[in-house]
Structure formats: structure tokens, C-alpha cells
C-alpha positions in Angstrom: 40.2 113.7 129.0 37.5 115.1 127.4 35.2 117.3 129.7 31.4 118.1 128.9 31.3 121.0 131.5 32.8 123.7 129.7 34.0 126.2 132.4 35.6 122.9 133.5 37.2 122.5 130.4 38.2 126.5 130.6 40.0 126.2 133.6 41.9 123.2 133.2 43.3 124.8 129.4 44.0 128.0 131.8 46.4 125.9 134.3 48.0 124.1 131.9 48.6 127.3 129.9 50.0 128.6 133.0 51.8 125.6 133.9 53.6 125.0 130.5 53.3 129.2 128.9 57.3 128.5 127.3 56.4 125.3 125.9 53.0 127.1 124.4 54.8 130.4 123.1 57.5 128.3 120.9 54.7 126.0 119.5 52.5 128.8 118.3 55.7 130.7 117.2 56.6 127.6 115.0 53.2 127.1 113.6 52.8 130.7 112.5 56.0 130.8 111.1 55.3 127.5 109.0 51.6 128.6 108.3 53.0 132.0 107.5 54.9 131.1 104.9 52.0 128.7 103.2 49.9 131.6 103.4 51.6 134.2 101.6 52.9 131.6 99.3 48.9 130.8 98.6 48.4 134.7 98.1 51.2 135.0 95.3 50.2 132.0 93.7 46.5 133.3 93.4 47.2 137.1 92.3 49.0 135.9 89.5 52.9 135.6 90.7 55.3 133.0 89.3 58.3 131.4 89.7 61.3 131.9 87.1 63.2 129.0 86.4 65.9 128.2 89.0 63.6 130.2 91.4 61.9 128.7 94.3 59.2 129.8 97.2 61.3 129.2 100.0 63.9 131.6 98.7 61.5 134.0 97.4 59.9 134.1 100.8 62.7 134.6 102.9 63.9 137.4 100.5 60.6 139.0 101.5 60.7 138.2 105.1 64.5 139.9 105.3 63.8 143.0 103.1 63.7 145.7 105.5 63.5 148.4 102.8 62.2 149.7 99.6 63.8 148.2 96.7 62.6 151.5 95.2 62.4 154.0 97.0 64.7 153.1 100.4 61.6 154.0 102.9 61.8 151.4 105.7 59.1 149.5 105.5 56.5 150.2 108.4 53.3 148.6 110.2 50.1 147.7 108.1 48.2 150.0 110.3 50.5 152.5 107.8 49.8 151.4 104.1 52.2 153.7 102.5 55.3 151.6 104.5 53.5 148.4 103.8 55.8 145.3 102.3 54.8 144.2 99.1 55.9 142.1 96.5 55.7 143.4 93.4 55.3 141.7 89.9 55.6 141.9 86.3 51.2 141.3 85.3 52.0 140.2 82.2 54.4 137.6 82.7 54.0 136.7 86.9 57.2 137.2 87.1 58.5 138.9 90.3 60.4 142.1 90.2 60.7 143.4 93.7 60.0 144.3 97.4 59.2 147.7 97.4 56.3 149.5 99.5 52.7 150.0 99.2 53.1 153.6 97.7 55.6 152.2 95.0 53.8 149.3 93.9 50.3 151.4 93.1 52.7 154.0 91.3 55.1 152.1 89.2 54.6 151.5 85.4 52.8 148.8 84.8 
């Protein structure tokens, strides 16, 4: 029921979060998760990263999302609050092609 009275509106969305905060917490967990992966898949495509034959997103994305550690280096990969730990994943600029996970520090200072 739509309600014109805002702080109405307010306080019924606050007693039905209450009333259903499981229910809420799993949706937005599944719709970050399926957003997530449209979103970085959106970033690769645009910066230039592509897809070798045999290889898809989905794959290439849950690689990502399991690498723990620098491909490179072996520094566990921190929080983007610290940019050297940061996850990235690197690629070839020529071809699109992608090479690795490795971190922030690695990916500015490997050979183009």
C-alpha cells in the first residue's frame, strides 16, 4: 500500500525490516553477489580484457573471487583501504588477454 506520509512510510519499512531481518540479509546477499559479478565483468570488458577461446566470465570470475594470494608475489591480498594488497586482475594490453591475479603493487610494476 502505497503511503503519501513519508515518516509513515519510514516506519512501516522499519517494522517490517525488523519483522523479516533473515529474509532481508539473504536477499541483499544474493543480489550483491549476482550484481557483483555483472559489475566487475562490465569493468573487464571496458578496460580492455578479453576472453581466450574456451574461456568464459563465470570461470574467470570465480578464479578471481577464490584467489587469496598474489600470483606473483604470494602477498595475501588485503582491504582496498590498503592499495598495495589490493586484488587485481591483470592483463596482457596488447592482446586483452588475461594473465593473472596478482596485487595492486605487481600489476603497476610488471613489464608491460
Amino acid at each position: 500500500m502505497p503511503y503519501k506520509d513519508p515518516e509513515k512510510k519510514n516506519e512501516y519499512n522499519r517494522i517490517y525490516y525488523q519483522k523479516n531481518k533473515e529474509k532481508e540479509k539473504q536477499r541483499a546477499q544474493k543480489y550483491k553477489k549476482e550484481n557483483d559479478f555483472a559489475t566487475r565483468k562490465y569493468k573487464w570488458e571496458s578496460r580492455g580484457i578479453k576472453l581466450r577461446s574456451g574461456e568464459d566470465w563465470e570461470s574467470i570470475y570465480i578464479y578471481y573471487t577464490i584467489c587469496d594470494h598474489c600470483e606473483q608475489c604470494g602477498v595475501k591480498f588485503g582491504t582496498a583501504a590498503n592499495r598495495n594488497n589490493s586484488k587485481n586482475l591483470d592483463h596482457d594490453h596488447s592482446t586483452g588477454f588475461v594473465r593473472a591475479v596478482v596485487c595492486w603493487d605487481c600489476n603497476i610494476h610488471r613489464i608491460r
